[in-house]
N, C-alpha and C positions, 0 to 999 in steps of 0.2 A: 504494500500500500504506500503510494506516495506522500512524501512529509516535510514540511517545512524546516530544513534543518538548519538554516544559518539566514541572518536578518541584518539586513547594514543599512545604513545611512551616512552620508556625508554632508556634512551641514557646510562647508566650503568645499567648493569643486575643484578636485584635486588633491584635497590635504587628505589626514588619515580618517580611518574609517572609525564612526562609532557600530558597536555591535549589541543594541538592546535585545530582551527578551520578547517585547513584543510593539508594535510601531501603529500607530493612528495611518488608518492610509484617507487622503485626499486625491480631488480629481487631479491633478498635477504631481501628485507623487506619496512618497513617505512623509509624513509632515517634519520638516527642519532639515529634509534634503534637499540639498546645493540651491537655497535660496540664498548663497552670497555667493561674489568669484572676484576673483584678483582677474584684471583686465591692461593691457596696455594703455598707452597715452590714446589712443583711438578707439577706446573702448571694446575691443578685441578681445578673447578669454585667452586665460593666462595659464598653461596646466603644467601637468608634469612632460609632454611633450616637450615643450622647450626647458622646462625647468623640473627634471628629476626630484631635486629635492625638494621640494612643495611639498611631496608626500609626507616629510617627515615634522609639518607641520600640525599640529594636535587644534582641533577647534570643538570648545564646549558651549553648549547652550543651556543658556536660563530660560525661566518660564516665562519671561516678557519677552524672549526674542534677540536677545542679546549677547555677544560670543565673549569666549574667556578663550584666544588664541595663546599658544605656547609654539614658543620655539626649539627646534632640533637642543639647541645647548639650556634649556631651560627657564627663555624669558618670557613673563608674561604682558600680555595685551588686552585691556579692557576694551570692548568694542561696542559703546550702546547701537540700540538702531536706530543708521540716520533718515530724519522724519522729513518730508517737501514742509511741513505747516512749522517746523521749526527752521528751515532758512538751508536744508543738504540741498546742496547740486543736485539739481537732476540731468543724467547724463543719457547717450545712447548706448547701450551694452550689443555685444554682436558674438554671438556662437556660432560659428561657423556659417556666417553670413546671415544668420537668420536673429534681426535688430529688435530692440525694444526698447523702454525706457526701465531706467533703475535709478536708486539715488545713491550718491557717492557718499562716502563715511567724512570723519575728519580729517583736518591735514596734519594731526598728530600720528594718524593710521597709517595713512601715505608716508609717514616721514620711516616709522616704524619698517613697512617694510624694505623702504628703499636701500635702507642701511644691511638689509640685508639678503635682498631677491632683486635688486636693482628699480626699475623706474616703473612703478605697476602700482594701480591703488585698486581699493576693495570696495563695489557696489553690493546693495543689494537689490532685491527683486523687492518691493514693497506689493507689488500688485500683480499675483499671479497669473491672472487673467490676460498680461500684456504678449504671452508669449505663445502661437498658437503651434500645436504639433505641425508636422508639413501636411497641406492637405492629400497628399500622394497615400497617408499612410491614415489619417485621422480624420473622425468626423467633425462637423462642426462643431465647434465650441471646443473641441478639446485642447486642451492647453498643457505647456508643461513649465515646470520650473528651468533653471541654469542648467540644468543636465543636457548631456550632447544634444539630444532630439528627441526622447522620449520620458513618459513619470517612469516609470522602473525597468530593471533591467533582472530578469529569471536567469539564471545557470544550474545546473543540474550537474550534482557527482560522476553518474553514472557516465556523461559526456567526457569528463575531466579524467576519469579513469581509462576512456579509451585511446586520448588524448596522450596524457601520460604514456599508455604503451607506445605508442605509437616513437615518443620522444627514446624512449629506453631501448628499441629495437637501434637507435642512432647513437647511443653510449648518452645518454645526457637526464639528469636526476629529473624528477617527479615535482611538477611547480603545486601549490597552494592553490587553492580557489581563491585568496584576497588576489593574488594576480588579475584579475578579469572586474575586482572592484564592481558586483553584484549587489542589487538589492536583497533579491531573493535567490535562497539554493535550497533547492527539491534534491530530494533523495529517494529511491526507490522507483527509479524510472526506468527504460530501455534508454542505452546510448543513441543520443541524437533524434529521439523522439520528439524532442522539444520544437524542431527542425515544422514538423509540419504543426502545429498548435494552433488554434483559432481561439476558442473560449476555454478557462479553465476554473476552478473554484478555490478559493484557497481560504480556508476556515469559512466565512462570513461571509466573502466579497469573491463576487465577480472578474474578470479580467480579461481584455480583449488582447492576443497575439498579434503582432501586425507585424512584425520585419525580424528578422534575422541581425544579427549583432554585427556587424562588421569591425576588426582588431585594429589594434593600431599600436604605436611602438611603447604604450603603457606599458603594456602587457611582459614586456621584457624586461619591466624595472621592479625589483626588487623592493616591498613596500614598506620592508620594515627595514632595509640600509638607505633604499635613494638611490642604487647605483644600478645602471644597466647591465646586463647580465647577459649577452651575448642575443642569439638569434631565435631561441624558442621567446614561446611558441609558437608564433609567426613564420617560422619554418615551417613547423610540420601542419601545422591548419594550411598553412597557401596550397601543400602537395597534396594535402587529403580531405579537407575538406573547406573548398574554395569554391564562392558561389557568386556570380554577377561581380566576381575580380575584386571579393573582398574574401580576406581568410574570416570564414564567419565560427562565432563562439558565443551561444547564448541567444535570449530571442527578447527585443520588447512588450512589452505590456503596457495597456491604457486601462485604467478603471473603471468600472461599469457602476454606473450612482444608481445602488440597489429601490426599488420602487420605495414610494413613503420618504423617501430621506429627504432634506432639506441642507441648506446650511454645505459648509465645509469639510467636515467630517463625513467620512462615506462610511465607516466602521474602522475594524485594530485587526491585523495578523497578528501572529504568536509561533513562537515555535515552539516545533512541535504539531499544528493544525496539518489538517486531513486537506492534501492537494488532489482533488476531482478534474479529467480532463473531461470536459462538456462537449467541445465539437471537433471534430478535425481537417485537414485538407491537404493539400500539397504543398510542398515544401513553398516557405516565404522567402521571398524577398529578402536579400540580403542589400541591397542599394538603390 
């Protein structure tokens, strides 16, 4: 029987991961996932692709919304949230081409990080709503936070396991699931099952499949050094399982606002809950 057995969130895109027991989900994502992101002077997101060590930035949240960030050597950052009705910049943020508005922190935050990630300040999303999935892939209204392009992202052991061999037949050790920086990870699946998914259930809530995960050179960075680590997995996904010319790993999800609900909250995962696949089809989209 398939099970919810690992639950993340990152409440800045890119830094490390927190790993609760069980997580509020919204139509836009985990609630307090990557609604903030260090962005360039052009408002551009700023990740561990260009800059590895982000990862090994720690970010906490308070119940009002506001981060207690730590640095790799252990200094800390109060970060309230910057509010338009108190006087923050409102800026253009851009994920991968796809623009919104967000408001920029203070320039104590900026100074903060300059001193130690170079020229990059930290917005955030004040307003969920600004940011709509691509409509290739999502319906109306549907929105997501700072995350690449979709509210979460599913991986599955059983994928990772086959994955793994596959690196081992090559001489090269067995990566972690944090590698691939997952919402959720299901256990008790067929490898690569996930590949054709449409609807599935997880505890409470609904969830729409729509695309195939496509990798990128994250995935090679080591989450708990910062350091790049050669060529997997990105190897062996491109040679075995590579699809519309992305090495694909993992599939997105959009949240289905279960009937009756209102408001923000759609309901909570937990691990541990009972993952139901509801519909199936042919392998998705991976770009």
């Amino acid at each position: 029987m398939p099970l919810l057995a690992g639950l993340h969130r990152y409440p800045v895109k890119s830094m490390y991961r927190q790993s609760p027991s069980e997580a509020a989900v919204e139509p836009w994502g985990l609630a307090g996932d990557r609604r903030w992101m260090l962005a360039g002077p052009n408002g551009q997101a700023v990740t561990q692709r260009e800059l590895p060590a982000m990862g090994q930035y720690r970010a906490e949240l308070a119940e009002d919304g506001s981060l207690l960030v730590t640095s790799p050597d252990g200094d800390p950052l109060r970060v309230p949230v910057p509010s338009p009705a108190t006087g923050a910049p409102r800026v253009v943020g851009d994920v991968f081409g796809s623009r919104f508005a967000a408001s920029e922190t203070e320039e104590k935050v900026r100074l903060w990080f300059a001193e130690r990630l170079g020229e990059v300040r930290l917005l955030h999303l004040d307003d969920p709503l600004a940011r709509p999935v691509a409509a290739a892939f999502g319906a109306p209204g549907d929105t997501v936070s700072m995350a690449d392009g979709f509210p979460l992202l599913a991986t599955t052991t059983a994928s990772l396991a086959a994955l793994n061999s596959w690196m081992a037949e090559e001489g090269y050790p067995a990566l972690p699931m944090e590698r691939f920086r997952p919402n959720l990870v299901i256990e008790g699946t067929e490898p690569w099952e996930e590949d054709g998914w449409r609807r599935l259930l997880v505890g409470e809530l609904e969830f729409r499949a729509v695309k195939l995960c496509g990798r990128c050179v994250i995935t090679t960075t080591d989450q708990e050094t910062g350091l790049r680590q050669g060529p997997q997995p990105l190897r062996a996904l491109a040679a075995r399982h590579r699809f519309d010319r992305k090495a694909a790993f993992g599939v997105n999800l959009i949240p289905v606002r279960p009937g009756g609900v209102t408001g923000d909250r759609l309901g909570t995962v937990r691990l541990g809950d009972r993952v139901t696949v509801l519909a199936r089809g042919e392998r998705l989209p991976a770009a």
